[in-house]
C-alpha positions as a Python dict, from the first residue, in 0.01 Angstrom:
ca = {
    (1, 'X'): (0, 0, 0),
    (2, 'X'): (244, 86, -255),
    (3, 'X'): (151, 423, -524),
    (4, 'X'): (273, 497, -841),
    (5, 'X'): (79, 746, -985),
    (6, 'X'): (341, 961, -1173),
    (7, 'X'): (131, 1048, -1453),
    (8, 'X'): (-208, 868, -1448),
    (9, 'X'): (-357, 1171, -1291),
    (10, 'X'): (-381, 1485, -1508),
    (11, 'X'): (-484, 1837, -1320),
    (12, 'X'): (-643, 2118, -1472),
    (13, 'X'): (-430, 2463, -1374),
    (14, 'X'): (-731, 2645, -1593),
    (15, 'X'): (-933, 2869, -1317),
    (16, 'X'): (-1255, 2805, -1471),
    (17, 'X'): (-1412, 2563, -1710),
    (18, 'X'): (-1691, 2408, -1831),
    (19, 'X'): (-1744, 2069, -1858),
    (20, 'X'): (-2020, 1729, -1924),
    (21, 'X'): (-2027, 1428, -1706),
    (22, 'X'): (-2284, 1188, -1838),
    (23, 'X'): (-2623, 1387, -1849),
    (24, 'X'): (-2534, 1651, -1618),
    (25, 'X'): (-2411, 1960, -1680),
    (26, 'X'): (-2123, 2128, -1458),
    (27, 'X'): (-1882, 2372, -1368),
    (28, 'X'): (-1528, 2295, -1217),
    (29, 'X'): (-1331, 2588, -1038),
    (30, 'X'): (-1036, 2600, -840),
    (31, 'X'): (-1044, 2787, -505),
    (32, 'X'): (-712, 2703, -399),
    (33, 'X'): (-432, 2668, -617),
    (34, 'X'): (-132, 2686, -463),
    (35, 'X'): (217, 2601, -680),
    (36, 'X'): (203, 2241, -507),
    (37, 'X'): (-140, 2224, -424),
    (38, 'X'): (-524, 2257, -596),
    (39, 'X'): (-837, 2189, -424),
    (40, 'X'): (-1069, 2154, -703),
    (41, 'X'): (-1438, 2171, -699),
    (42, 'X'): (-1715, 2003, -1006),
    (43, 'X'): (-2055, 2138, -922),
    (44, 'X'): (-2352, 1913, -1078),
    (45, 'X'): (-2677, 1899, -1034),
    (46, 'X'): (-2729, 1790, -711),
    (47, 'X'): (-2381, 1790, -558),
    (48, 'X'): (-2041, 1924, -554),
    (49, 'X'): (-1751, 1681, -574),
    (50, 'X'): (-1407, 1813, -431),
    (51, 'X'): (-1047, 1692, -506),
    (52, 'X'): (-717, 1786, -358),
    (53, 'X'): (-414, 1716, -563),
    (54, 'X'): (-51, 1779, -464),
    (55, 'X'): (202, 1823, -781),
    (56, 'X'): (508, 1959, -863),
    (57, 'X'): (636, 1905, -1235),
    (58, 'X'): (518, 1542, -1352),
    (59, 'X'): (478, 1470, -1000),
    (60, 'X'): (115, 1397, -919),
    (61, 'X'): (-50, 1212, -631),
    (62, 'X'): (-435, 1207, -549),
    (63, 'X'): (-508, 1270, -176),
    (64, 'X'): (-880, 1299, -117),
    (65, 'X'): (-1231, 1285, -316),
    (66, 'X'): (-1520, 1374, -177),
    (67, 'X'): (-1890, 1438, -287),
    (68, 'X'): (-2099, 1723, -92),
    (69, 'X'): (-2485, 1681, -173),
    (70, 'X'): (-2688, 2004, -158),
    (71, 'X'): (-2894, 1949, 139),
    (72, 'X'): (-2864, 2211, 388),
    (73, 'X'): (-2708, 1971, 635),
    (74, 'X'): (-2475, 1832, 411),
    (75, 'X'): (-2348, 2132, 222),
    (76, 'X'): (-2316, 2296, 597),
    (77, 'X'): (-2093, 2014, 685),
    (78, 'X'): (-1900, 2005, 341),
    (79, 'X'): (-1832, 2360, 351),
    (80, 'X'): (-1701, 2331, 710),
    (81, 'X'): (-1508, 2045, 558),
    (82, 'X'): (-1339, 2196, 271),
    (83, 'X'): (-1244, 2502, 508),
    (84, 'X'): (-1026, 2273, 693),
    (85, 'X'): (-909, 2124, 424),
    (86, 'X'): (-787, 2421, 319),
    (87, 'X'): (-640, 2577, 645),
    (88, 'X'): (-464, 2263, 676),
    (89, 'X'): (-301, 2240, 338),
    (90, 'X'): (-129, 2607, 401),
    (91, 'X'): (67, 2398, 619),
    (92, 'X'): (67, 2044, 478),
    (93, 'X'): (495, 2073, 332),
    (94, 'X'): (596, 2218, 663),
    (95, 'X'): (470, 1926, 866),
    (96, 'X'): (545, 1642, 637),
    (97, 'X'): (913, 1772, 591),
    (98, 'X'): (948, 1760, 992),
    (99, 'X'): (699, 1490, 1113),
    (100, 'X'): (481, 1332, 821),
    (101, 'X'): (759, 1122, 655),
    (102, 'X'): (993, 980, 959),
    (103, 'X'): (1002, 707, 1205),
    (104, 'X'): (933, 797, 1548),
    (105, 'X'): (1144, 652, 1846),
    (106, 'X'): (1498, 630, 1730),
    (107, 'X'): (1866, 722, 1821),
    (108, 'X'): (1996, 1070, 1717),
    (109, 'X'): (2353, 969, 1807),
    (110, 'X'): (2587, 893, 1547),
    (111, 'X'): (2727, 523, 1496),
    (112, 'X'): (3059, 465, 1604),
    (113, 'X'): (3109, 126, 1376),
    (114, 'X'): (3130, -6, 1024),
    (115, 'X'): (2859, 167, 834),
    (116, 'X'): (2670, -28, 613),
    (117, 'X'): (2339, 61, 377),
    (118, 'X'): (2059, -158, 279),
    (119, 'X'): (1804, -36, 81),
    (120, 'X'): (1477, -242, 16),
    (121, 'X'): (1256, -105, -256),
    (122, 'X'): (914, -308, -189),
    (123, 'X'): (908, -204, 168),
    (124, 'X'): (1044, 178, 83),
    (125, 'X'): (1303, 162, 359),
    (126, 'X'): (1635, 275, 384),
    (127, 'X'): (1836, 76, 664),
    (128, 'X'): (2182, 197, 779),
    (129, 'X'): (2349, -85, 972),
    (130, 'X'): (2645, -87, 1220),
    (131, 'X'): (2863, -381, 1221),
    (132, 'X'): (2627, -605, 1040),
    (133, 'X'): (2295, -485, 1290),
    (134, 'X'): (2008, -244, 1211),
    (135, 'X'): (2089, 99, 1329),
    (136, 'X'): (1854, 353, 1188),
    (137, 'X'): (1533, 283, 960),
    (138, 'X'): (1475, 568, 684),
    (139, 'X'): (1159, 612, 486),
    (140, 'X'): (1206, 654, 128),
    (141, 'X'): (1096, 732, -189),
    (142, 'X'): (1225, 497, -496),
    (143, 'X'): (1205, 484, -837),
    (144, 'X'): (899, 486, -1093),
    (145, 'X'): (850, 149, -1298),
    (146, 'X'): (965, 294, -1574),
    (147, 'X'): (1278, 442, -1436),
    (148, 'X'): (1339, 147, -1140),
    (149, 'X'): (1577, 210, -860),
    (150, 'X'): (1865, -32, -968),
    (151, 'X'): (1953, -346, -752),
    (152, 'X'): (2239, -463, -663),
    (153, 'X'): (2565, -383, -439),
    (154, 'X'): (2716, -49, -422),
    (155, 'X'): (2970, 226, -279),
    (156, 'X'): (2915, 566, -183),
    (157, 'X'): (3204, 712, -407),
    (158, 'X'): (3179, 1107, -344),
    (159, 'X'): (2942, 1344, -106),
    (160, 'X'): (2792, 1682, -205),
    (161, 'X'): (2622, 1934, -18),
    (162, 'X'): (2309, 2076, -271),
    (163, 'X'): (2134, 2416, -283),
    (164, 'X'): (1767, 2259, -136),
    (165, 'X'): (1607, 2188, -510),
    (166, 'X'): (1473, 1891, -672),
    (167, 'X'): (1792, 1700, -489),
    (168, 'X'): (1734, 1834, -135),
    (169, 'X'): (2023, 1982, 43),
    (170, 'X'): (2298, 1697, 47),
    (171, 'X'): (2351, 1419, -264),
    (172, 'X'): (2539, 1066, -188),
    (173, 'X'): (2683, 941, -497),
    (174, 'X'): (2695, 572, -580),
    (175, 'X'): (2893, 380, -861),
    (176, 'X'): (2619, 291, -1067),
    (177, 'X'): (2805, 173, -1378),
    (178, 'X'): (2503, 296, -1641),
    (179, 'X'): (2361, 607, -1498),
    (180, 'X'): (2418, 880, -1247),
    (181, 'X'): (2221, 787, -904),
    (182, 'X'): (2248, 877, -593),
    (183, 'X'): (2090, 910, -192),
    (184, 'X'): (1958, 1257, -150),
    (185, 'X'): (1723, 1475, -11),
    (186, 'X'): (1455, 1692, -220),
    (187, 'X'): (1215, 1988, -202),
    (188, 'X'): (901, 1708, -246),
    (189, 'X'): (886, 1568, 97),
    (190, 'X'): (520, 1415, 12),
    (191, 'X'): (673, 1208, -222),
    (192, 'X'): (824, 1034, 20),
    (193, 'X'): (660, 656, 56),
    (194, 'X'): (597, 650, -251),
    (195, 'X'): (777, 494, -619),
    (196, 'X'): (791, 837, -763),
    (197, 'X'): (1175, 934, -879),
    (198, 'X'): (1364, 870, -1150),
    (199, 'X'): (1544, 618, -987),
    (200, 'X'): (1726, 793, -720),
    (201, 'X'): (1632, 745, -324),
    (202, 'X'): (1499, 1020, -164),
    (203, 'X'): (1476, 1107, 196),
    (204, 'X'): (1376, 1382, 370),
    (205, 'X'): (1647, 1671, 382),
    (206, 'X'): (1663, 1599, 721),
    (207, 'X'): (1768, 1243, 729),
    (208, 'X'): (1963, 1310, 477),
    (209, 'X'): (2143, 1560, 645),
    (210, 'X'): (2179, 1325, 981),
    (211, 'X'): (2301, 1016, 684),
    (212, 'X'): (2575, 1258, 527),
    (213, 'X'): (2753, 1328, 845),
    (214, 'X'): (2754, 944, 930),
    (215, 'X'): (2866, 796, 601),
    (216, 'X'): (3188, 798, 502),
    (217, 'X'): (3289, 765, 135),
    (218, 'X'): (3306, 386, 56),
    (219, 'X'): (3033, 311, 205),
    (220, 'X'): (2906, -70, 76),
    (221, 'X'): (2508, 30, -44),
    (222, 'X'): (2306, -273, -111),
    (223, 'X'): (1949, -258, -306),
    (224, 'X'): (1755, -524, -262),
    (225, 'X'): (1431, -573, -558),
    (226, 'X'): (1204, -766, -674),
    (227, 'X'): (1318, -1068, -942),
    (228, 'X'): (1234, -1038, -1254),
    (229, 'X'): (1261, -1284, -1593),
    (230, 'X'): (1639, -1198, -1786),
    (231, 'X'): (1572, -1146, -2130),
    (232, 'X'): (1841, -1087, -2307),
    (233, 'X'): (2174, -1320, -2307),
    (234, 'X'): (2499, -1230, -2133),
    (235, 'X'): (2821, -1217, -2191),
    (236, 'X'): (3100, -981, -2098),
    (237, 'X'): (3137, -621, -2116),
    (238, 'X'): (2776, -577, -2022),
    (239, 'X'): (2623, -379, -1791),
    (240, 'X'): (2304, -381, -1659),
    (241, 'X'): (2046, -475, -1367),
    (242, 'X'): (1995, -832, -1535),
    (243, 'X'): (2355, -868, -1479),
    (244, 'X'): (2322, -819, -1123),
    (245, 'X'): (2055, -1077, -1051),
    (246, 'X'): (2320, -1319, -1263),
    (247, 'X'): (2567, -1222, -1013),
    (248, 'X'): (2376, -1236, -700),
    (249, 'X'): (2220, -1593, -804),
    (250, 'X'): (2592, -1720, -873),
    (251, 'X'): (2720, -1570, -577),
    (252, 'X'): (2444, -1731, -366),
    (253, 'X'): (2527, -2038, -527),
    (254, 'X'): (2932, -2027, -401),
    (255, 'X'): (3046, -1997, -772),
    (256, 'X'): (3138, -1592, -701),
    (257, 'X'): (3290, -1430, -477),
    (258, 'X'): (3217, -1037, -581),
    (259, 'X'): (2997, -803, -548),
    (260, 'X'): (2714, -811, -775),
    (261, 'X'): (2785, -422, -930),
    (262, 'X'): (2640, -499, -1301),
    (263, 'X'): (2983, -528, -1511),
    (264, 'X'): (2988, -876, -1695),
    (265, 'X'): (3357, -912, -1593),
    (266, 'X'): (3650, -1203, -1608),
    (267, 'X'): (3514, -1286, -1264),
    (268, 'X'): (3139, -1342, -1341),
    (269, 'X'): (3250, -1517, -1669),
    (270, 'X'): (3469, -1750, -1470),
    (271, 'X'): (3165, -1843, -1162),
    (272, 'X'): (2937, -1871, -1499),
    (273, 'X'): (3170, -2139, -1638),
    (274, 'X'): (3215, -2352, -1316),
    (275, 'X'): (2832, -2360, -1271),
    (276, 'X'): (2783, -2427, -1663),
    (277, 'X'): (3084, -2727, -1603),
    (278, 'X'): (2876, -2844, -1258),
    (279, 'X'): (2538, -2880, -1492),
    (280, 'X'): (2723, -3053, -1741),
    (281, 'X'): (2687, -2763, -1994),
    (282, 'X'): (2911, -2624, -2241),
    (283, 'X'): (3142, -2368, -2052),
    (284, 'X'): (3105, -2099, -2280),
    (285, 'X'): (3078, -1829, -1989),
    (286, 'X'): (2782, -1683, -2168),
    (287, 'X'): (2493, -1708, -1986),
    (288, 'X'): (2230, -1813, -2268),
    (289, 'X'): (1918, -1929, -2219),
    (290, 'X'): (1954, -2296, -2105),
    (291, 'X'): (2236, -2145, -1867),
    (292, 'X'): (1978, -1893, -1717),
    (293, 'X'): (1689, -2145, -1692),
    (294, 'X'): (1902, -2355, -1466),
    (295, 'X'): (1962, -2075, -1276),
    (296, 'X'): (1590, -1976, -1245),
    (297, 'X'): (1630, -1637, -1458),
}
């Protein structure tokens, strides 16, 4: 199931403080606290209730809640418990970054065809293709809602290796006409699976690092989305993700020939007016409202 939890879960750094739930009284405290990491413990009345938390910045994502009562038995077993839970999380980045994040039983060698990248941002996959057939699969990490990955069909136009921070060790450009995005790695490998970034795609450093040797500047990058409504009307000299569903729908239709790359150009204007002329519409080459609704937009 798909998480987006950028910011709905705040976590105390505070060692120590007091706080109310309801009619009982308690104390929360923070045994581990790591710079990525907090285990976090609320003791009530009768029962402790433990959260781990992984964050870094605004990154936050919720990995386990439990309650421990205080029976013998139970506050044995939750003791044991959180002891694991804690030897195991001294360890938790080094694993995911080699193991947690990839798909198991594929090729290592490198393609020796015409590369190709599809992204698809429901399923959080990254697909490289040789010769028009699946290749490699890549897990991902996409954009937030509020800062989507942007559809629509792209080139790699320039290759960078990276110093291991927020952008992982190697950064694939594409031509993105209203923002700078890119393929990359990053230092967050749990955040991988998840809609998290600012729009970028992340992978692990690395597949990224295996990617960068195999794709060649120029490489065609398509990123598939969901539809949504257009609400706004067209015309050229925009740019925009709404522009790219206009293209892909015309394009689907036979009326253009392009790639759908978000520029409202002479070519878009001119499939807009043969499909306007088809539907017996005015050929403006502005796609207004009437225009998109026979379009389904």
């Amino acid at each position: 199931m798909a998480k987006n939890k950028s910011d709905n879960n705040k976590v105390s750094t505070e060692s120590r403080v007091n706080t109310n739930r309801g009619n009982h009284s308690g104390e929360s405290f923070c045994p581990v606290h790591k710079p990525n990491v907090v285990i976090g413990i609320l003791k009530l009345d009768s029962a402790y209730i433990v959260t781990m938390t992984v964050k870094q910045g605004k990154d936050v994502i919720r990995l386990r809640m439990l309650t421990i009562r205080k029976s013998r038995v139970h506050f044995t077993l939750g003791t044991l418990l959180l002891i694991s839970l804690f030897i195991g999380i001294t360890g938790y980045e080094y694993w995911d970054e080699y193991d947690l994040a990839a798909i198991p039983n594929q090729t290592t060698q490198a393609p020796t065809g015409n590369i190709s990248i599809i992204i698809k941002i429901p399923a959080r996959i990254l697909e490289l293709h040789e010769n028009g057939k699946i290749y490699k699969r890549y897990s991902i990490a996409v954009g937030k809602s509020d800062t989507p990955t942007p559809i629509g069909d792209w080139r790699v136009i320039w290759k960078s290796h990276r110093s291991g921070d927020i952008l992982g060790t190697r950064f694939l450009g594409i031509d993105v006409p209203w923002g700078g995005y890119g393929i990359h790695g990053t230092n967050r490998p749990w955040s991988i699976g998840h809609f998290i970034s600012q729009g970028c795609i992340r992978l692990r450093n690395k597949d990224i690092e295996e990617l960068f040797e195999w794709v060649p500047v120029g490489t065609p990058v398509r990123i598939e989305g969901d539809i949504f409504p257009i609400q706004r009307v067209l015309r050229t000299d925009m740019l925009g993700a709404d522009v790219v569903q206009l293209q892909r729908k015309l394009r689907s239709l036979g009326y253009l020939e392009g790639r759908a790359d978000g520029f409202f150009n002479k070519d878009t204007e001119e499939a807009l007016k043969r499909f306007q002329h088809g539907k017996g519409l005015k050929t403006s080459g502005i796609a207004d409202r009437k225009s998109l609704d026979l379009l389904g937009l």
